[in-house]
C-alpha positions in Angstrom: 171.1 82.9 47.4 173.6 84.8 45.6 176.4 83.8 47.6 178.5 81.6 45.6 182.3 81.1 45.7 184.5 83.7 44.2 185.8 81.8 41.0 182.2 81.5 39.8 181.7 85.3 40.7 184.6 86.1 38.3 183.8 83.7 35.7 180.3 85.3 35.5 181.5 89.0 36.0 183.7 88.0 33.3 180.6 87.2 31.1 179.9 84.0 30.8 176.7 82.7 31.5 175.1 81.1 34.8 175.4 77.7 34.8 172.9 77.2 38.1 170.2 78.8 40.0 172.9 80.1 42.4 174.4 81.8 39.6 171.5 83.5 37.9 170.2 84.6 41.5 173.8 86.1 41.5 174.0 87.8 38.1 170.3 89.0 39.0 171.3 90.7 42.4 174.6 92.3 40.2 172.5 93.9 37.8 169.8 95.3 40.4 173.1 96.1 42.6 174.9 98.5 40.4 171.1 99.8 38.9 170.8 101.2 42.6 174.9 102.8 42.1 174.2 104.2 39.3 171.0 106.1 40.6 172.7 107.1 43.7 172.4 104.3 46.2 169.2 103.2 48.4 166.1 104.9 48.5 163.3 103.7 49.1 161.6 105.2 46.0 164.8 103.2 44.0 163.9 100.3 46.3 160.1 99.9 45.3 161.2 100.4 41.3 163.4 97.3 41.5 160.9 95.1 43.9 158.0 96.5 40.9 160.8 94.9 38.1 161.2 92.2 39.6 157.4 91.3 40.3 156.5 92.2 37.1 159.6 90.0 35.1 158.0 87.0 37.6 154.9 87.5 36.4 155.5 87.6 32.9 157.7 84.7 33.2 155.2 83.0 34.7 152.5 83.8 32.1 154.3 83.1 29.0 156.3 80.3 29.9 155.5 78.6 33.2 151.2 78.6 33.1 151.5 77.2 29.7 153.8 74.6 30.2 151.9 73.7 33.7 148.8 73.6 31.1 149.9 71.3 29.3 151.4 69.0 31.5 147.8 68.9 33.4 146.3 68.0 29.3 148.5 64.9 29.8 148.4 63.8 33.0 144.9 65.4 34.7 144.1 67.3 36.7 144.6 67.4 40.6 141.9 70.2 41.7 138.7 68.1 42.2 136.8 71.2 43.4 136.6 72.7 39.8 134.8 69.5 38.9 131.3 70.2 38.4 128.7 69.7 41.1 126.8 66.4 40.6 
């Protein structure tokens, strides 16, 4: 959640950089935040463009840097789905 204390609030709005998932979810939900001022406040038009970001970012994430790494981590320990084995 992006609910943490006010000191960390200010250190980050100050610009340094989050130190925990708390603080990333923050400075995440500050940049989305004052995309919506800027275009005028809450629409639902606004509201889809940020939830179509932030799925896409996830997704892209995801493909360049999570499946690969999951990839490889299944090369050296195996794999857990036994239902892609083959039939036999």
């Amino acid at each position: 959640m992006p609910y943490i204390p006010q000191e960390d609030r200010d250190r980050l709005e100050s610009g340094a950089p989050p130190g925990t998932p708390g603080e990333l979810n923050y400075a995440v939900t500050r940049i989305v935040d004052e995309y919506l001022v800027r275009k005028g406040g809450i629409r639902y038009a606004r509201l889809n463009e940020v939830v179509g970001v932030l799925e896409c970012a996830k997704l892209e994430f995801y493909r360049r840097l999570a499946g690969p790494y999951e990839d490889e981590k299944r090369s050296e320990s195996g794999d857990v789905y036994r239902s892609l084995e083959p039939e036999g």
